[in-house]
Rosetta silent file (secondary structure, phi, psi, omega in degrees, C-alpha in Angstrom):
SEQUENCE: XXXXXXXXXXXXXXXXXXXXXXXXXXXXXXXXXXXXXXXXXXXXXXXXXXXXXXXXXXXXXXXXXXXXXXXXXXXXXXXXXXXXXXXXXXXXXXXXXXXXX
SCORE:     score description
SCORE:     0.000 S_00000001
   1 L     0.000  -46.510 -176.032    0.000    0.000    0.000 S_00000001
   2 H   -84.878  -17.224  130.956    2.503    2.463    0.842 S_00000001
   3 H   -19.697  -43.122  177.731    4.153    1.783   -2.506 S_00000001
   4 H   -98.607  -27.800  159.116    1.228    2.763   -4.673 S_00000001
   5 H   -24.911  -69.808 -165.570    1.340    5.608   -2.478 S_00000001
   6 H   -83.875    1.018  176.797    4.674    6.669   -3.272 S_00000001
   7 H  -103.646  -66.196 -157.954    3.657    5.910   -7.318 S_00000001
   8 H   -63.414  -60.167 -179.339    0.727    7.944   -7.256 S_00000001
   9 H   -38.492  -50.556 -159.484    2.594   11.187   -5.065 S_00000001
  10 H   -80.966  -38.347 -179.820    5.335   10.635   -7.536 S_00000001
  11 H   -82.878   -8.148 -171.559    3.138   10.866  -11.167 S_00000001
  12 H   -69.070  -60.722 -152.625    0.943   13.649   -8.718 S_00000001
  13 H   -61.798  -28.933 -150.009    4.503   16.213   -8.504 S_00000001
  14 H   -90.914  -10.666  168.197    5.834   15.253  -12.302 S_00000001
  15 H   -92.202   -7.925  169.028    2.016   16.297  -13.652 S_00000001
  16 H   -74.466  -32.252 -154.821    2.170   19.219  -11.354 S_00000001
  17 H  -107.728  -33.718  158.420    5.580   20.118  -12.347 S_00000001
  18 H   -31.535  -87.599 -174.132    4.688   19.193  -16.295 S_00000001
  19 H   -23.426  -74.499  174.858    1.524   21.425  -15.698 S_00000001
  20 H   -53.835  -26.158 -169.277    3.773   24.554  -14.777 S_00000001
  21 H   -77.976  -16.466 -150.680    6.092   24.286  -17.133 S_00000001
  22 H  -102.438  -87.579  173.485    3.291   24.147  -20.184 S_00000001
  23 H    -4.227  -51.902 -156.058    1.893   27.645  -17.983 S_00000001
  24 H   -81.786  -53.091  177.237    5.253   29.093  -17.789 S_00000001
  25 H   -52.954  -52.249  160.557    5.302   28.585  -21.638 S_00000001
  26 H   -77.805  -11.144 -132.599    2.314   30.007  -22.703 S_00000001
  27 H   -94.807  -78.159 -167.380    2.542   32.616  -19.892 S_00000001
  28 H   -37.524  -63.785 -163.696    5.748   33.577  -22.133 S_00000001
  29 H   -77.234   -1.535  162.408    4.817   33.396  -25.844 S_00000001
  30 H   -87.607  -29.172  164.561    1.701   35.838  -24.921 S_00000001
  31 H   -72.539  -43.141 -173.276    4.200   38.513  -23.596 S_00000001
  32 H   -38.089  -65.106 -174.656    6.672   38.065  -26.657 S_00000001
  33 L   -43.424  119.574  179.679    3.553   39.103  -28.796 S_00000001
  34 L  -115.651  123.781 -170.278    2.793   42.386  -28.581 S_00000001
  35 L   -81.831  154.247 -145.975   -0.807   43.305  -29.621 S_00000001
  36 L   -87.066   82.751  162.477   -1.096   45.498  -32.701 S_00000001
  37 L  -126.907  113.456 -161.190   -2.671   48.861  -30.957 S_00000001
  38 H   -69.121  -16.953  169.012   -1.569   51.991  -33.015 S_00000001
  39 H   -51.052  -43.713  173.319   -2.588   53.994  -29.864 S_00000001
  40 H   -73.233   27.836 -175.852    0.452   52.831  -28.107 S_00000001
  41 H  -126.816   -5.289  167.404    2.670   54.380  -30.523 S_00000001
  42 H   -26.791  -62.108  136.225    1.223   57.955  -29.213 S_00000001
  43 H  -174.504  118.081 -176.410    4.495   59.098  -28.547 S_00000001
  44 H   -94.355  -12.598 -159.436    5.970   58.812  -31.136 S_00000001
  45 H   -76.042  -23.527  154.423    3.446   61.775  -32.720 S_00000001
  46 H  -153.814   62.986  159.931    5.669   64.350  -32.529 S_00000001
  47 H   -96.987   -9.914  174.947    8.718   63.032  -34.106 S_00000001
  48 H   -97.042  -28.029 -178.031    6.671   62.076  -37.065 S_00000001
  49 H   -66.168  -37.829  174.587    4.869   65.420  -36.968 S_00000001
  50 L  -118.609   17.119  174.274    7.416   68.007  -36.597 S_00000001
  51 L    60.777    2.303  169.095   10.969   65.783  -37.289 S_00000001
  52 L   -55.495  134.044 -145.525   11.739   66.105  -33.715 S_00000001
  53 L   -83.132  115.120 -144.704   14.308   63.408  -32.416 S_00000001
  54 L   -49.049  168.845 -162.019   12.138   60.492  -31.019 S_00000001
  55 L  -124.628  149.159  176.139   12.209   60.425  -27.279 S_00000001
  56 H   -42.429  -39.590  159.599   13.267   56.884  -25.588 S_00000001
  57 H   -41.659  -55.197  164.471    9.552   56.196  -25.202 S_00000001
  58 H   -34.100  -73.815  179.396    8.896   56.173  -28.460 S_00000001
  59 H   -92.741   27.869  157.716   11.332   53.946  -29.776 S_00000001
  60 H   -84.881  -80.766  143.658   10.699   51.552  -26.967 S_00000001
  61 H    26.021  -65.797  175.743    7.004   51.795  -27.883 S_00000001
  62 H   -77.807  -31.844  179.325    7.880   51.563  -31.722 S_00000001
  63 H   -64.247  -52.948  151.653   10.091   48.272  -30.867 S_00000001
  64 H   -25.798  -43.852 -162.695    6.916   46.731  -29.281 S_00000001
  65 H  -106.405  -16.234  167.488    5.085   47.471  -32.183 S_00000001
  66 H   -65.184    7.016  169.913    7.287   46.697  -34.621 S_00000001
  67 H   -93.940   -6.422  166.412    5.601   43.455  -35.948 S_00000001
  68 H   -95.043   23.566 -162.234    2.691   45.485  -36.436 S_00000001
  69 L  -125.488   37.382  120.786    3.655   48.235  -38.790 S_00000001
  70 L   -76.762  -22.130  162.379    2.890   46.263  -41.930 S_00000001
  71 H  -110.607   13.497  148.570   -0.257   46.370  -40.909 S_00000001
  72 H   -66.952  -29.115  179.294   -0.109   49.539  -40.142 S_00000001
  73 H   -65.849  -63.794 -157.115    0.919   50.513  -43.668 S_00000001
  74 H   -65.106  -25.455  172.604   -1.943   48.889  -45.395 S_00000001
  75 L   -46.177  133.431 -157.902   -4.723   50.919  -42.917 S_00000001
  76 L   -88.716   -8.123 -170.804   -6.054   53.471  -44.943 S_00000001
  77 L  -104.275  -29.427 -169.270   -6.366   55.790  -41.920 S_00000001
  78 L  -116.137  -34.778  170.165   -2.690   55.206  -40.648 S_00000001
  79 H   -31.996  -44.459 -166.125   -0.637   53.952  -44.112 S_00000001
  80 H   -82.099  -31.521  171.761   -0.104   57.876  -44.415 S_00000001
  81 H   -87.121  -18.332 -169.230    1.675   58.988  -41.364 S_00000001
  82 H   -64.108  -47.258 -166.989    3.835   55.209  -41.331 S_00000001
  83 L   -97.353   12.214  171.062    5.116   56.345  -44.586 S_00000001
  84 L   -92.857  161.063 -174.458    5.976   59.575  -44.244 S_00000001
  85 H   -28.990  -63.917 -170.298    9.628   60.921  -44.574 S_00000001
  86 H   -61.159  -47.934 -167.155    9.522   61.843  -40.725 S_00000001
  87 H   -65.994  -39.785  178.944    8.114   58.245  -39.396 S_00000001
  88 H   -51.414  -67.076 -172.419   10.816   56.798  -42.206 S_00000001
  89 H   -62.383  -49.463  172.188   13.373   58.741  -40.278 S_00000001
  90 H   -32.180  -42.821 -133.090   11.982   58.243  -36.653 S_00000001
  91 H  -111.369  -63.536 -176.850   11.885   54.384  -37.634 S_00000001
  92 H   -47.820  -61.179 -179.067   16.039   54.825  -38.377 S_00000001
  93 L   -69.490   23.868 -171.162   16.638   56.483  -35.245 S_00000001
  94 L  -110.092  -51.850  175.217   15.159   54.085  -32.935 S_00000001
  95 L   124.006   33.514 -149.357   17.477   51.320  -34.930 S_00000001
  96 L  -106.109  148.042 -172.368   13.993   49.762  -35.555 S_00000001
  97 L   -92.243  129.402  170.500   14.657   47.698  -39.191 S_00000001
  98 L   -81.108  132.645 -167.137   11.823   48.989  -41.548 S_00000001
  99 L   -54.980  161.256  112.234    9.672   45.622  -42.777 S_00000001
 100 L   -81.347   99.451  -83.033    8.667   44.938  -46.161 S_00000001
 101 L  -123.692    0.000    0.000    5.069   45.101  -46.497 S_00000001
């Protein structure tokens, strides 16, 4: 008896310990991702507006975001400030590599 004890306790901690590690994982690959909200790129508004040199916020902000700015480009509402000269330049000084779309 205390044998199947000592079986069961023992498959109890390695699906317990199993369990966290599968948590721990997705827990991870949902931070990596950074959700595509052009509001968090706020500011950044005015180094693309006036050419003013991007403030660390910014290009942390734009680094977050960078897996999103192809689809920033094709929004017909946002496509216009992504691709102007200053957001081209803003997008250098941060070191952020511009995508191809």
């Amino acid at each position: 008896m205390m044998m199947m004890m000592k079986k069961n306790t023992s498959y109890l901690v390695t699906f317990a310990a199993v369990a966290l590690f599968v948590m721990m994982m997705m827990s991870n690959m949902s931070v990596s991702r950074a959700a595509c909200v052009a509001m968090e790129l706020q500011p950044c508004l005015s180094a693309i507006a006036t050419s003013a040199p991007p403030t660390a916020l910014c290009c942390a902000k734009l680094k977050q975001q960078q897996s999103c700015l192809c689809q920033y480009v094709k929004d017909p509402n946002l496509g216009k400030y992504v691709n102007s000269p200053n957001a081209k330049k803003m997008v250098q000084k941060c070191g952020v590599a511009i995508p191809k779309c």
